[in-house]
C-alpha positions, 0 to 999 in steps of 0.5 A: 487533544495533541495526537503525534502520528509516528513512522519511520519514514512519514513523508512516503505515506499518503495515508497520513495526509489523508489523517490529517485532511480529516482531523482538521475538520475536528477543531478540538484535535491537533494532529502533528507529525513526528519527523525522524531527525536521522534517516539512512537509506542504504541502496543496494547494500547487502542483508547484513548492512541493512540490518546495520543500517536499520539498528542505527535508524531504529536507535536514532528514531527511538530515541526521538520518542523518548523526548516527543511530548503529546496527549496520544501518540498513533504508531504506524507499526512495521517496525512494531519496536516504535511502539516500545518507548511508549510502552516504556513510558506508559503512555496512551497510544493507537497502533495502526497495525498494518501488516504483520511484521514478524513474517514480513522480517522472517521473509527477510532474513529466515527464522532465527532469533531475529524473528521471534524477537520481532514476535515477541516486541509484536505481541507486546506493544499490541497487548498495550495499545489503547486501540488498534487501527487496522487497513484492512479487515483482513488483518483483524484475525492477528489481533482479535486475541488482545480484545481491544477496539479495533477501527477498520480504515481503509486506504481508499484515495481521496474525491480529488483523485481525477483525471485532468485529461480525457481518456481519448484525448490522453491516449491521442497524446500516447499514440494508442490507436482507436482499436487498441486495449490498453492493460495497465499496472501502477507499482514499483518494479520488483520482484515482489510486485511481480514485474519479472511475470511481465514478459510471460504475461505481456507474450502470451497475451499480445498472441492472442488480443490486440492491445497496449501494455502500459508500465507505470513506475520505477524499481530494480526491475526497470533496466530488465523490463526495458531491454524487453520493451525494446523487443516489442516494438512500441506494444509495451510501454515504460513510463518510469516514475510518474507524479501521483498527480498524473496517475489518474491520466493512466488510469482513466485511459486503461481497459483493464488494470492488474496487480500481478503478485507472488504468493507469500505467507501473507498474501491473504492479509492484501485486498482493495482495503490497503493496497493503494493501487487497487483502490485507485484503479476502483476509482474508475471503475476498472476491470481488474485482474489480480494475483497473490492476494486475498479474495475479493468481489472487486477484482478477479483473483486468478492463479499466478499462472493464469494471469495472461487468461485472466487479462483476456477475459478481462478485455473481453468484457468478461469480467465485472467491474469494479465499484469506486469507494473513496476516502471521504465516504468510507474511511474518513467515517472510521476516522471521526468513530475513532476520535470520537471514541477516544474523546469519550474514554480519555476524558 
């Protein structure tokens, strides 16, 4: 069986590597990856460039899948309008249906035609899927109403996801004394990650508890963040971008990790299950402290307001922590359910 995985930029997802580690323990699957031939990446253009910009990459990419052969074609939506060739071509396809894209681009650009387009091309290809793979759970109330199977595949990280370094000999290497907490957020640098909340945050909790904020990661915000950092004196850190393969370092050598998010339409839809970073932080067992998300056991889910009294209590070893799940336990079971499910109803 000739599985095509489709997206519009592939090789930013680490999910599809994980796919395929797994398929390729399936030796009657073959799972390719269908590189877009034209990618234009505007940096810092205006709304109406980018959606320009975004015409011609969705043009360029569709018609790509025109011409694409395979047995079944698995379509990363956002943008859902990937999914219309095969519609077109009336051909058997899984949509891994990740977030809802029409409030996604309605957070974008407002309400107006573009955005019930995106609505109507949403319900389209969801009605046509043959199934529906899913991050999260939290997701699956959007497309109950189309009565198709549905696989729950968590973004969970891999067993490999260690760190190389020991917690005390990496905190040594970044000069954290012994009676000092380190607070840690991984993610990019923007506004929705909630990086402009830092300097409230980072103030009022340095008032109150000795500690280290550690910053890991890139984005618009950083110039911002760094004339803060230099404020501080050595009690925040900018890391910048950092390989995936050191983020277990920072991690393992955190107290406490935190995802501080702005409420949004679809904030519910973001719990452990598909925000890469919390299931990371789960890995080792963290104490987490989250804002602007779904509900959940593993983490504690405070006001946006309140992060600093959470990251407090946190440190104080007040709050639970939380339990390592990893992709070869939870989510590569869903993979082979889905593969097999799809031997039985296509043969």
């Amino acid at each position: 069986m000739k599985v095509v995985y489709i997206a519009l930029d592939p090789l930013k997802y680490p999910r599809i590597r994980k796919h395929n580690s797994s398929l390729k323990k399936l030796d009657w699957v073959n799972f390719e990856v269908m590189i877009p031939r034209l990618r234009i990446i505007p940096r810092g253009a205006s709304l109406p460039k980018r959606l320009l910009f975004a015409i011609v990459n969705y043009t360029t990419i569709i018609l790509q899948i025109f011409l694409i052969k395979a047995d079944i074609f698995w379509v990363a939506n956002c943008p859902d309008i990937l999914a219309i060739p095969l519609v077109m071509r009336r051909k058997n396809y899984l949509l891994e249906y990740r977030s809802p894209w029409s409030i996604e681009l309605e957070s974008e650009v407002g309400k107006g035609p573009l955005v019930r387009l995106a609505q109507i091309i949403e319900k389209t290809v969801l009605k046509n899927a043959l199934a529906i793979t899913l991050t999260t759970s939290k997701l699956s109330k959007n497309v109950t109403i189309f009565h198709k199977p549905m696989f729950v595949i968590p973004n969970y990280p891999t067993k490999n996801f260690k760190a190389p370094i020991s917690a005390e000999m990496f905190k040594k290497k970044n000069n954290v004394e012994n009676n000092e907490k380190i607070v840690l957020f991984v993610g990019k640098l923007s506004h929705v990650e909630g990086a402009d909340m830092f300097p409230d945050i980072i103030k009022n909790v340095l008032n109150k508890v000795n500690c280290v904020f550690w910053i890991v990661g890139d984005g618009p915000l950083l110039p911002f963040l760094r004339k803060f950092e230099e404020k501080l004196n050595k009690r925040v850190r900018l890391f910048g971008w950092q390989p995936h393969k050191d983020i277990p370092n920072f991690i393992n050598a955190a107290d406490v990790c935190i995802v501080p998010r702005h409420p949004s339409k679809h904030s519910h839809f973001y719990n452990e299950e598909n925000l890469f970073k919390l299931g990371e932080y789960m890995y080792f067992s963290k104490p987490i402290v989250a804002c602007g998300i779904a509900e959940s056991c593993e983490y504690l889910l405070v006001n946006k307001n309140e992060m600093d009294k959470g990251i407090i209590q946190a440190l104080k070893g007040k709050t639970p922590v939380s339990k390592p799940k990893s992709w070869e336990e939870q989510s590569e079971k869903m993979v082979f359910k889905l593969f097999n499910w799809l031997k039985l109803n296509l043969s």
